[in-house]
TIDREN-519115 format. One record per residue (C-alpha): residue in three letters; chain; x, z, y. Coordinates in nm, 3 decimals. Layout:
# residues N
+-----+---+---------+---------+---------+
:   r : c :       u :       w :       v :
+-----+---+---------+---------+---------+
: ALA : A :       X :       Z :       Y :
...
+-----+---+---------+---------+---------+
This chain:
# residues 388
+-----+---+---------+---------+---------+
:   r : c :       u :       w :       v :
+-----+---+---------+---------+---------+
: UNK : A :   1.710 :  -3.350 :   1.737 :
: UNK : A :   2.059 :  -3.440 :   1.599 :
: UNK : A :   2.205 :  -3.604 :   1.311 :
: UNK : A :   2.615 :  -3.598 :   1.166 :
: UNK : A :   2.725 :  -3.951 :   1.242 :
: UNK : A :   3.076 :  -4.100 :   1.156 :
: UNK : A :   3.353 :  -4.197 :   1.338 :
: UNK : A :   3.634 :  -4.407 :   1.373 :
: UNK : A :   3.921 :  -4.132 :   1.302 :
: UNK : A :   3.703 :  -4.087 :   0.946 :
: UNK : A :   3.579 :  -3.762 :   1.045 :
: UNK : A :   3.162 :  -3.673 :   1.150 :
: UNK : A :   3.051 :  -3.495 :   1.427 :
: UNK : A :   2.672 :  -3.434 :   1.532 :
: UNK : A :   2.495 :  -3.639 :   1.740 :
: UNK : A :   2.258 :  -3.464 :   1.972 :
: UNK : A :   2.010 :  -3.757 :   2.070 :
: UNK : A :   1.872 :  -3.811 :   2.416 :
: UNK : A :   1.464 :  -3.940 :   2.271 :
: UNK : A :   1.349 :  -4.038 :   2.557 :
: UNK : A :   1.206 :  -4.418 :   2.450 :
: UNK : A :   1.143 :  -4.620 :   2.758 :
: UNK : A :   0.819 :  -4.885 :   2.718 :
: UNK : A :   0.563 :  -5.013 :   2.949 :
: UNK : A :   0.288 :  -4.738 :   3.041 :
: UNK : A :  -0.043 :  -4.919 :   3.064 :
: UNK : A :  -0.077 :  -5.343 :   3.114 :
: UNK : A :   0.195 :  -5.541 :   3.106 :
: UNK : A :   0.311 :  -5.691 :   3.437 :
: UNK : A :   0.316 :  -6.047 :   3.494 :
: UNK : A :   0.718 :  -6.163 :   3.509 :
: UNK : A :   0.856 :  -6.338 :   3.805 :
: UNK : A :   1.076 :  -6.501 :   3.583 :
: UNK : A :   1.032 :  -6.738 :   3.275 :
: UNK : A :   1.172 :  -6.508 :   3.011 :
: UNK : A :   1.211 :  -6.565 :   2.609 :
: UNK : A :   1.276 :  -6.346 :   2.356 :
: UNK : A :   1.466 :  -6.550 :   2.053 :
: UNK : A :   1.285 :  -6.323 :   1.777 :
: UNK : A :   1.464 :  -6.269 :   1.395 :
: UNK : A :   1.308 :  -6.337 :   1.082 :
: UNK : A :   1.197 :  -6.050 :   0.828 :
: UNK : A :   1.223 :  -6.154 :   0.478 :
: UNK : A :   1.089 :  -6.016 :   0.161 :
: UNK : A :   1.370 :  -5.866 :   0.007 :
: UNK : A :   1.215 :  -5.842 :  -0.346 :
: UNK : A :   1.116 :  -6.170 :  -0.405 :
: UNK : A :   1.438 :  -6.313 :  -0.279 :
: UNK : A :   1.632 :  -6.329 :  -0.555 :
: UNK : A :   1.962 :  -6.474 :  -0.487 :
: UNK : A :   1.975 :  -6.441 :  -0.123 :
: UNK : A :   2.359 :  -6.582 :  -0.121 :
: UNK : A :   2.252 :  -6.908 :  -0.315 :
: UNK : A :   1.876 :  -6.989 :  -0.208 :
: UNK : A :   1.686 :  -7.008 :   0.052 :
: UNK : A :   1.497 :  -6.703 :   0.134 :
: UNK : A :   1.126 :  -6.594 :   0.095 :
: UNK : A :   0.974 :  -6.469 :   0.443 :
: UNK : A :   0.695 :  -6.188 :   0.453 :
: UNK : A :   0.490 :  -6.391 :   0.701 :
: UNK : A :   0.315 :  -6.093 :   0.777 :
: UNK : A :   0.601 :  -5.891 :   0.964 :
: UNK : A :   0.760 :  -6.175 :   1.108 :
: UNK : A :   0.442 :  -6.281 :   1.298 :
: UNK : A :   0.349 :  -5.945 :   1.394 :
: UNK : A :   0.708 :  -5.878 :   1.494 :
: UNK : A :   0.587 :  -6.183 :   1.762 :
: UNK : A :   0.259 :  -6.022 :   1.840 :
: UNK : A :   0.440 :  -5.738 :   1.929 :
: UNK : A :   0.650 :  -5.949 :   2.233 :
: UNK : A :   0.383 :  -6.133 :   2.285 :
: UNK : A :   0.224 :  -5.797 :   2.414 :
: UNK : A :   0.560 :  -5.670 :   2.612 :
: UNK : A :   0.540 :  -5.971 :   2.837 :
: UNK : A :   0.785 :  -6.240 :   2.633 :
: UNK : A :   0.777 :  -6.551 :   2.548 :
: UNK : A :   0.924 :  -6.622 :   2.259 :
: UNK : A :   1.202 :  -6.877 :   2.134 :
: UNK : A :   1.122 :  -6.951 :   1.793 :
: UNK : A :   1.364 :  -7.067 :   1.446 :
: UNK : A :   1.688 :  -7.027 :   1.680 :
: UNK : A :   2.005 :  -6.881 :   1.582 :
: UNK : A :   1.850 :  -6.552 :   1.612 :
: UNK : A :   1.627 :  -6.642 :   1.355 :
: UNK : A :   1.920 :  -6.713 :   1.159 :
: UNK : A :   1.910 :  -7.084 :   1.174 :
: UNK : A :   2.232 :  -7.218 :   0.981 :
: UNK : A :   2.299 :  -6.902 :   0.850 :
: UNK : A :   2.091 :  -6.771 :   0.575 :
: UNK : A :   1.780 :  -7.004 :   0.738 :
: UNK : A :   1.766 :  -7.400 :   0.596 :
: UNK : A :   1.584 :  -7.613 :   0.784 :
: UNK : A :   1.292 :  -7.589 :   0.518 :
: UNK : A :   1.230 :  -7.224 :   0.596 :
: UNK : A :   1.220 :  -7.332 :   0.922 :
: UNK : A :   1.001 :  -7.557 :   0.938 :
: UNK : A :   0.753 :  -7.315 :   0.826 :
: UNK : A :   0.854 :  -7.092 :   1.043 :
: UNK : A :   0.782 :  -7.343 :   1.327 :
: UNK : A :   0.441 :  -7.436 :   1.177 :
: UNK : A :   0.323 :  -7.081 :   1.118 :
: UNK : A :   0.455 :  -6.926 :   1.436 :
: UNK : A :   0.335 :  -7.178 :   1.658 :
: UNK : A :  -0.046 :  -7.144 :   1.519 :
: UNK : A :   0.009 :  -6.807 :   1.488 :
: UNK : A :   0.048 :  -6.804 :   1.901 :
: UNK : A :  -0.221 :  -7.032 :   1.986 :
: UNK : A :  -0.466 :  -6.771 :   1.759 :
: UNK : A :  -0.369 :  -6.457 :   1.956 :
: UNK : A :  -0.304 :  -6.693 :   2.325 :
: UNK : A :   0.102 :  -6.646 :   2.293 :
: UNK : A :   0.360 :  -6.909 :   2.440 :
: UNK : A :   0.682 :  -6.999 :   2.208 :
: UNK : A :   0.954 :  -7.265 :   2.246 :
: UNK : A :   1.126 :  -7.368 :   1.896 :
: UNK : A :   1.445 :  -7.494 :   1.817 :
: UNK : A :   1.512 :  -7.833 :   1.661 :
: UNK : A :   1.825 :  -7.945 :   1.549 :
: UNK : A :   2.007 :  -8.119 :   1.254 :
: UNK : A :   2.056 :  -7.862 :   0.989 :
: UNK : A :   1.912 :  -8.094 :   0.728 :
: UNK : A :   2.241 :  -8.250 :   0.767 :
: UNK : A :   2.544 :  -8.125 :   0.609 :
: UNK : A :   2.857 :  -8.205 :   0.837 :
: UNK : A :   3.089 :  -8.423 :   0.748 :
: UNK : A :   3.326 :  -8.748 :   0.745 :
: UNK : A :   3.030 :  -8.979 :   0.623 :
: UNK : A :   2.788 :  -8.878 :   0.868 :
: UNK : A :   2.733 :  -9.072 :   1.185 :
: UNK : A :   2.533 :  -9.040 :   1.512 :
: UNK : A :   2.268 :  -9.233 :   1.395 :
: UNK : A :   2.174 :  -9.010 :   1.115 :
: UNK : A :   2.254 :  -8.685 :   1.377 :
: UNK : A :   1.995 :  -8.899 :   1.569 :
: UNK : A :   1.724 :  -8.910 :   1.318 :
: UNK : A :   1.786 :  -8.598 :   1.205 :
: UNK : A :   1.676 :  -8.486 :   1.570 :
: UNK : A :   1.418 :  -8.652 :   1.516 :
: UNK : A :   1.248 :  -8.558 :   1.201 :
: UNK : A :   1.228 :  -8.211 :   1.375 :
: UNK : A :   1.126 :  -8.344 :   1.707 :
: UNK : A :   0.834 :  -8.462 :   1.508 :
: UNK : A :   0.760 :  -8.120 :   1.369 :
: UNK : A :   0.747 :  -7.942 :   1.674 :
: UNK : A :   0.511 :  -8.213 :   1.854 :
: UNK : A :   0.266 :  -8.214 :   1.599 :
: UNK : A :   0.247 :  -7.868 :   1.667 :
: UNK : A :   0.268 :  -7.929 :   2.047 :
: UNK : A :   0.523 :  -7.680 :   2.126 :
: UNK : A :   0.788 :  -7.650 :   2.409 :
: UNK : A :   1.080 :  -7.775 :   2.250 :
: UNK : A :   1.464 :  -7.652 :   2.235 :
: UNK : A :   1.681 :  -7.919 :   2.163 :
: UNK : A :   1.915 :  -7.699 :   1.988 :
: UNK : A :   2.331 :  -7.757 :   1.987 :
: UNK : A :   2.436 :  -7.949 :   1.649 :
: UNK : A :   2.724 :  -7.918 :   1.447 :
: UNK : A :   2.703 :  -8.279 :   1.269 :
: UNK : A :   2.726 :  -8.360 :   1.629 :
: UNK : A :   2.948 :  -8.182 :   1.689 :
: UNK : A :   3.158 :  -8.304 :   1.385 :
: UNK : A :   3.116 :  -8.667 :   1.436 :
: UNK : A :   3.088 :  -8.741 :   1.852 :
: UNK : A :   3.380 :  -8.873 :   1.960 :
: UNK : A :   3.334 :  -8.866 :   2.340 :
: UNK : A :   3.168 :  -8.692 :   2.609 :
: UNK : A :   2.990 :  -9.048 :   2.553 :
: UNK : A :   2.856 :  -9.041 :   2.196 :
: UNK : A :   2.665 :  -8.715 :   2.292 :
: UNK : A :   2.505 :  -8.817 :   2.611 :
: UNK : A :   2.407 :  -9.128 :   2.447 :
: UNK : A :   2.218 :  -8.912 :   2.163 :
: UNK : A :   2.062 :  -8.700 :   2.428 :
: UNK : A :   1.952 :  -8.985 :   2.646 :
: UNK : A :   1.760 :  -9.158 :   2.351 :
: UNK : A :   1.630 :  -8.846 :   2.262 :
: UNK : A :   1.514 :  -8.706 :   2.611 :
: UNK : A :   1.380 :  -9.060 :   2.670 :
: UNK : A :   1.133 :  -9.031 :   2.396 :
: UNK : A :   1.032 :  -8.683 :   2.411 :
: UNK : A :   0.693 :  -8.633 :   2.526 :
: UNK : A :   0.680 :  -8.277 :   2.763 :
: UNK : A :   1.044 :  -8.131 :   2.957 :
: UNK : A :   1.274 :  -7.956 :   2.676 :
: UNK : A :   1.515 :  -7.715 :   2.698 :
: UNK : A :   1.898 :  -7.825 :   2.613 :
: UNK : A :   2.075 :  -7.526 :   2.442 :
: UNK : A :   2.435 :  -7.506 :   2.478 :
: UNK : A :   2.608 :  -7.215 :   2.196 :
: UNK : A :   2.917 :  -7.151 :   2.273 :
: UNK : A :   3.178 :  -7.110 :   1.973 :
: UNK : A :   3.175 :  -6.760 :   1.990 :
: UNK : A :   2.834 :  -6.773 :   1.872 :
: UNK : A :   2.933 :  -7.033 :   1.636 :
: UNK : A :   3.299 :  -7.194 :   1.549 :
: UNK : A :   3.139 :  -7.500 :   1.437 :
: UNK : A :   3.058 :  -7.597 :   1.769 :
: UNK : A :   3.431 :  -7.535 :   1.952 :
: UNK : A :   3.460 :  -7.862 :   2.205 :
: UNK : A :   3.065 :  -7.950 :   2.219 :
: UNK : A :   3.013 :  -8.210 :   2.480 :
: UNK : A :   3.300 :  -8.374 :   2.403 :
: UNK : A :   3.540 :  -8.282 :   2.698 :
: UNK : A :   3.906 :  -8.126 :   2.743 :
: UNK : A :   3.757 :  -7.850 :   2.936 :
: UNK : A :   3.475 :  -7.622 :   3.034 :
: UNK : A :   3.458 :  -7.731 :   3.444 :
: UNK : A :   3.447 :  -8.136 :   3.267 :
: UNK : A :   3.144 :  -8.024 :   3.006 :
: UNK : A :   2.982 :  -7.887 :   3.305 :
: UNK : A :   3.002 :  -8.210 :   3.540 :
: UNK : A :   2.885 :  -8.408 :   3.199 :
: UNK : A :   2.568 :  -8.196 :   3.126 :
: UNK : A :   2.494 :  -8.184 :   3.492 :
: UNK : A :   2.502 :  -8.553 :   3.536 :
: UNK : A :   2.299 :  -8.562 :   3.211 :
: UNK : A :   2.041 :  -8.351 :   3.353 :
: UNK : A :   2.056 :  -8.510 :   3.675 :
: UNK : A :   1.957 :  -8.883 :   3.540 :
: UNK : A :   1.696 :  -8.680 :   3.341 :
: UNK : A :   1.556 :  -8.450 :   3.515 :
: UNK : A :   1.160 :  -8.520 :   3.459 :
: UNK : A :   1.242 :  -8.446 :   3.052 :
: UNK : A :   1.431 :  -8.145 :   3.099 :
: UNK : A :   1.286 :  -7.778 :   3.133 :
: UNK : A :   1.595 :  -7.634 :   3.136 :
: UNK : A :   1.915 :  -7.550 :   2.977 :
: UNK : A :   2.021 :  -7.202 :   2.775 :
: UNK : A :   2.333 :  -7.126 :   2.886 :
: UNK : A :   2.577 :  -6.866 :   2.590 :
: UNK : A :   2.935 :  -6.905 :   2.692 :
: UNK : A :   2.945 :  -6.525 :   2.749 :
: UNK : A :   3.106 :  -6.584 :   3.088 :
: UNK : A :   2.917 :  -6.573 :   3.382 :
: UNK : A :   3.139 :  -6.786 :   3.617 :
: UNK : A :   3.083 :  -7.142 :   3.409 :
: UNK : A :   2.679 :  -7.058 :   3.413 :
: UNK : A :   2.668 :  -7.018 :   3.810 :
: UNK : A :   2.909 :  -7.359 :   3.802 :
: UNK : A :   2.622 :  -7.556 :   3.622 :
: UNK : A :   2.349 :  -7.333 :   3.793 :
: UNK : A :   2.400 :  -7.445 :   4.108 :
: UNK : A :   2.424 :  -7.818 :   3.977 :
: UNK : A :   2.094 :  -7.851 :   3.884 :
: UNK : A :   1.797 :  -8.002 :   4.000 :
: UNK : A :   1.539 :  -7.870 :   4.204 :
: UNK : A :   1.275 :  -7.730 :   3.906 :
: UNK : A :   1.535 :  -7.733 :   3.631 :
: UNK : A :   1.611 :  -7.376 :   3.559 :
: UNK : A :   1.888 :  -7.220 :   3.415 :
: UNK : A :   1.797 :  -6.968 :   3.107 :
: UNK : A :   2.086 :  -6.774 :   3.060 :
: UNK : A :   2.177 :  -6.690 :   2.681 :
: UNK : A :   2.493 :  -6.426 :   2.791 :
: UNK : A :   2.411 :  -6.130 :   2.620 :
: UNK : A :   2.720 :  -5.957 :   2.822 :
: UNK : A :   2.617 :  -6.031 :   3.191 :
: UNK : A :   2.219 :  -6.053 :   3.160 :
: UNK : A :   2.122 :  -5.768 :   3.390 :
: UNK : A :   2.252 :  -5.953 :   3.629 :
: UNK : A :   2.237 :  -6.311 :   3.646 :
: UNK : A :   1.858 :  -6.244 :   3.593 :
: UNK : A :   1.855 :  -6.036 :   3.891 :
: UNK : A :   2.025 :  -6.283 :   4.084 :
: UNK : A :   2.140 :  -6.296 :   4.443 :
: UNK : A :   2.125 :  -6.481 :   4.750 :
: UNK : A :   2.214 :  -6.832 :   4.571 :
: UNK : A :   1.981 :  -6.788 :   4.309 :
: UNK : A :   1.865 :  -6.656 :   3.991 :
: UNK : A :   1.858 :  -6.709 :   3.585 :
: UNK : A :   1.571 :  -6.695 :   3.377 :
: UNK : A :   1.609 :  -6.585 :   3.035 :
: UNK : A :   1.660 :  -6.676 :   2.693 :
: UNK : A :   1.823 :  -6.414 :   2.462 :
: UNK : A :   1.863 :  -6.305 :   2.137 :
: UNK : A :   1.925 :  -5.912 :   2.289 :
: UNK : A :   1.540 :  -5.926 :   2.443 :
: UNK : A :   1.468 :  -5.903 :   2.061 :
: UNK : A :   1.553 :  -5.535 :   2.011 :
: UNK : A :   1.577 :  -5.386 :   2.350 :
: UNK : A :   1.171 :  -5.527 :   2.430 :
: UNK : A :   1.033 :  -5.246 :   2.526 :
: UNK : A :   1.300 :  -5.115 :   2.766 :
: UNK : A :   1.303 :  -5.477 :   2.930 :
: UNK : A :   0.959 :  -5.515 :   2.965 :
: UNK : A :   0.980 :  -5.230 :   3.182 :
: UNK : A :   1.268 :  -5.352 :   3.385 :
: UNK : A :   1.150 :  -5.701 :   3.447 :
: UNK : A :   0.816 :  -5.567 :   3.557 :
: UNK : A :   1.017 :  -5.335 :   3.806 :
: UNK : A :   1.203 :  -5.673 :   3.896 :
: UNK : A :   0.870 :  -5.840 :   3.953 :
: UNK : A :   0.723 :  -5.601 :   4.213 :
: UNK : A :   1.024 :  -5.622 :   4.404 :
: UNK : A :   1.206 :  -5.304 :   4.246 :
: UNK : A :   1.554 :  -5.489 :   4.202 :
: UNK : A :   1.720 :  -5.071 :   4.212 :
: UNK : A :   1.475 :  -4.985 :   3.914 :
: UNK : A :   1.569 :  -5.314 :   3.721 :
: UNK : A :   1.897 :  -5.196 :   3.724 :
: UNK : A :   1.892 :  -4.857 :   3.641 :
: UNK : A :   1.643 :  -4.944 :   3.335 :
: UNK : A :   1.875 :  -5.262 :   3.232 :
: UNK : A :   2.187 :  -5.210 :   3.274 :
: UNK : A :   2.216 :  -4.929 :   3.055 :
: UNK : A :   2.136 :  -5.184 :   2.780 :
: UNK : A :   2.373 :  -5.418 :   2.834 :
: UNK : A :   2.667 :  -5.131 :   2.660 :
: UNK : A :   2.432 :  -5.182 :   2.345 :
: UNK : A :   2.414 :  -5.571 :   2.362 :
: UNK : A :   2.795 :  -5.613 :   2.415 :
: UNK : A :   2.818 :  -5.382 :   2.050 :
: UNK : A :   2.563 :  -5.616 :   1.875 :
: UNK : A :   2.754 :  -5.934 :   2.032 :
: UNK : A :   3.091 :  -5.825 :   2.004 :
: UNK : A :   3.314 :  -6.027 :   1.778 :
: UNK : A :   3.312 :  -6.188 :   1.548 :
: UNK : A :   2.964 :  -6.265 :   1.793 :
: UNK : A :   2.783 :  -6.473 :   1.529 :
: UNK : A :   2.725 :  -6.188 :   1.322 :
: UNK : A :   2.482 :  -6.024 :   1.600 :
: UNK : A :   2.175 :  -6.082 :   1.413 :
: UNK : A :   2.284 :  -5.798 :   1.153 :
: UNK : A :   2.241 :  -5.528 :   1.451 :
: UNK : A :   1.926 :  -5.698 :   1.585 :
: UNK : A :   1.751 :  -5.674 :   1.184 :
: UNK : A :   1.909 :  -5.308 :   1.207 :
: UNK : A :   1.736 :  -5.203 :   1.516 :
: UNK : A :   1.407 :  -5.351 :   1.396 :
: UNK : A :   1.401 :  -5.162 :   1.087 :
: UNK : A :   1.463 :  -4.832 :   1.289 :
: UNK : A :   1.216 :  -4.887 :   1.533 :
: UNK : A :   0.954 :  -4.956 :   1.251 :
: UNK : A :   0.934 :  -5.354 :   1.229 :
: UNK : A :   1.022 :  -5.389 :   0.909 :
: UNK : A :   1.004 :  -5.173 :   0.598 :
: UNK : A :   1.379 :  -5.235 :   0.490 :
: UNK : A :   1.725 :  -5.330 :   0.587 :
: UNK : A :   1.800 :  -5.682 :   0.420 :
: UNK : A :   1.852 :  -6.035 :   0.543 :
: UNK : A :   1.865 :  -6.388 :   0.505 :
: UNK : A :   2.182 :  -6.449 :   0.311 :
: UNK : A :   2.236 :  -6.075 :   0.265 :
: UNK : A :   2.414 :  -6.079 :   0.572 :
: UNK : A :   2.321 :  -5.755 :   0.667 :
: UNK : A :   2.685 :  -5.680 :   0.502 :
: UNK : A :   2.830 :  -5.869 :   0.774 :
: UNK : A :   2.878 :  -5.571 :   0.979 :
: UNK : A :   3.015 :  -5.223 :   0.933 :
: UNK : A :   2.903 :  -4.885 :   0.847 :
: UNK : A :   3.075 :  -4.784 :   1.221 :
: UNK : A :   2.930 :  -5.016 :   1.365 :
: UNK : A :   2.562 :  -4.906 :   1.290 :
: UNK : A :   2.642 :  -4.597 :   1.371 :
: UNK : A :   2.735 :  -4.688 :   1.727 :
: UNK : A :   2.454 :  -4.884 :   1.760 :
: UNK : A :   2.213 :  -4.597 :   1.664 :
: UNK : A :   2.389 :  -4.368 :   1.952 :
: UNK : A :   2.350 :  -4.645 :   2.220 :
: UNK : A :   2.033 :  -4.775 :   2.143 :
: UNK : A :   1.936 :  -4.391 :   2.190 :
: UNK : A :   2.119 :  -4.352 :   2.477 :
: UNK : A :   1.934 :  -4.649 :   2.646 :
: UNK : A :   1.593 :  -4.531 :   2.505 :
: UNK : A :   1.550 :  -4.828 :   2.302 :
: UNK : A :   1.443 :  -4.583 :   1.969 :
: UNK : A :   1.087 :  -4.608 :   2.016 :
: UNK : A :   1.009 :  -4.338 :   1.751 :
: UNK : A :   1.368 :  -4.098 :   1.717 :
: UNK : A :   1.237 :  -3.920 :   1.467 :
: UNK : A :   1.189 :  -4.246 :   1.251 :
: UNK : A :   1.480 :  -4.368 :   1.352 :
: UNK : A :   1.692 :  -4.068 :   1.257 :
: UNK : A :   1.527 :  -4.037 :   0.927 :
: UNK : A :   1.629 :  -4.396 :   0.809 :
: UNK : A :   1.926 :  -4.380 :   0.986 :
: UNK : A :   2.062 :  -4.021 :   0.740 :
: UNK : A :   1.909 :  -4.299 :   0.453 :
: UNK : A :   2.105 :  -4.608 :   0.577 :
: UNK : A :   2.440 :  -4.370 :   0.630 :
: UNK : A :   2.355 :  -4.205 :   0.237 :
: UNK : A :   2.342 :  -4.535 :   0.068 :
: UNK : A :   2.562 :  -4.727 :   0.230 :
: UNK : A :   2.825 :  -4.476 :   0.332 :
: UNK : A :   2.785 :  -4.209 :   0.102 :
: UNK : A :   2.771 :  -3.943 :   0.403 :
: UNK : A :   2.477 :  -3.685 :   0.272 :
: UNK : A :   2.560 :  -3.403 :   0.514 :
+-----+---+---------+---------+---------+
């Protein structure tokens, strides 16, 4: 099976494709880690309009089966996150529902989600203050406890915006944490992920963040889960890993360095919360279950193959990662069509697609080639006018 993809020099060559999907043969096998999949949205292109100027319409019926189907490989999943597209395509609104729906959606078919909650109801700016970040918090907060879900307490850019101190945002945490009632998981997106949020925490540096949001964590420990860790650099995650307190785990959100910190070593281990466990499910399914019966060699050789495609989907400008996780959903079968929230699906390149297609292959993260070649020659016809 092949197919004429392009290149870089602006020529096409043939791609011969491995097809060897990798997914889980028989029952799923219980992780030994706490693992989430942040899961995407699928909206109805049709009856969205305008997706640059209004909010979209979801087909509830592929985004909760899109859940179903990690509910099955083994995942938890972390719901309306950035993955979702949360402040970038997604109001809060549309998430809200999403919240609501996906949260009775898993208690129907006995699935376990976390869900983000964070200010976008704000709009960043000069007249905003911490109280209203605060309330803001808060008015989500609610929405996830009435649906008595795990809750992520998600990074903010209002906060972000308007703290003035390391102070001002451990004094909105510590309110908030205070009043919460089950442990939450603090989320800390690097500005990689998104500019907005370049300096969060308030410090001069990355070691000084670290010492804050340990001591936070430290006087709190009894409210906090854990913390989600996406600075992309493994060194400043094992610096706050090995601050925490005994229970409080550390769910890494590096989509370069997973395979690894997962895996962990003699200090320790991550669990995981990532955007990448989205499209390569299948494939880590398998791995994690080799992790779990002790298999750390068979982890790695199924894992670590992926992490070439993740560091494609996350590469910069990182934010726009969600384009190659829609992409890989609609070639595995997910969804019925390429579009997005905010028609951001134009956020990345015809190239770029066209890597992703040979290293998701190459990883065995096409679950059905012969699909996935099919759209692919349609994707490369519309969009690139390459026919051959």
């Amino acid at each position: 099976m092949q197919i004429r993809l392009p290149h870089a020099d602006g020529g096409l060559a043939d791609y011969v494709l491995k097809a060897q999907p990798i997914a889980p043969q028989g029952p799923t096998v219980k992780f030994n880690r706490t693992v989430y999949a942040a899961a995407h949205v699928v909206i109805d292109p049709v009856a969205t309009a305008d997706p640059w100027d209004a909010s979209p319409v979801v087909d509830w019926e592929s985004t909760l089966a899109f859940r179903a189907h990690l509910f099955k490989l083994g995942f938890k999943v972390a719901e309306a996150m950035d993955t979702a597209q949360r402040g970038m395509g997604v109001d809060w609104p549309v998430a809200r529902d999403l919240i609501r729906y996906s949260a009775r959606h898993a208690q129907s078919v006995g699935g376990e989600i976390a869900c983000g909650v964070g200010t976008d109801q704000l709009t960043p700016g000069p007249d905003v203050t911490l109280a209203d970040v605060e309330a803001a918090y808060r008015e989500q907060l609610q929405v996830a406890e009435d649906e008595a879900v795990k809750v992520i307490l998600m990074a903010s850019r209002a906060l972000a915006r308007c703290a003035t101190s390391t102070n001002d945002y451990v004094a909105v945490y510590r309110r908030l944490l205070r009043d919460v009632s089950q442990p939450v998981v603090l989320h800390w997106l690097g500005d990689m992920f998104d500019p907005a949020l370049k300096g969060y925490w308030g410090a001069s540096s990355l070691p000084r963040a670290i010492d804050a949001v340990a001591e936070l964590i430290a006087e709190n420990a009894s409210k906090v889960d854990g913390i989600k860790v996406s600075l992309l650099d493994p060194k400043w995650e094992l610096a706050l890993r090995e601050k925490l307190p005994p229970g409080v785990k550390m769910y890494t959100g590096d989509d370069f360095n997973y395979a690894e910190l997962i895996a962990g070593d003699e200090a320790g281990y991550s669990h995981g919360l990532l955007g990448i466990f989205d499209p390569i499910a299948p494939v880590a399914s398998v791995a994690l279950g080799a992790l779990a019966a002790g298999n750390t060699f068979l982890y790695r050789e199924i894992l670590d193959p992926t992490v070439a495609l993740s560091r494609e989907i996350f590469r910069a400008p990182t934010r726009h990662y969600k384009a190659g996780v829609v992409f890989l959903a609609w070639l595995n079968g997910h969804q019925d069509h390429f579009s997005m929230a905010g028609g951001l699906q134009s956020a990345r390149g015809v190239l770029h697609y066209s890597k992703l297609f040979e290293l998701a292959d190459a990883c065995g993260v096409l679950s059905d080639p012969e699909l996935a070649v099919l759209r692919m020659r349609r994707f490369l016809a519309v969009a690139g006018g390459i026919t051959s």
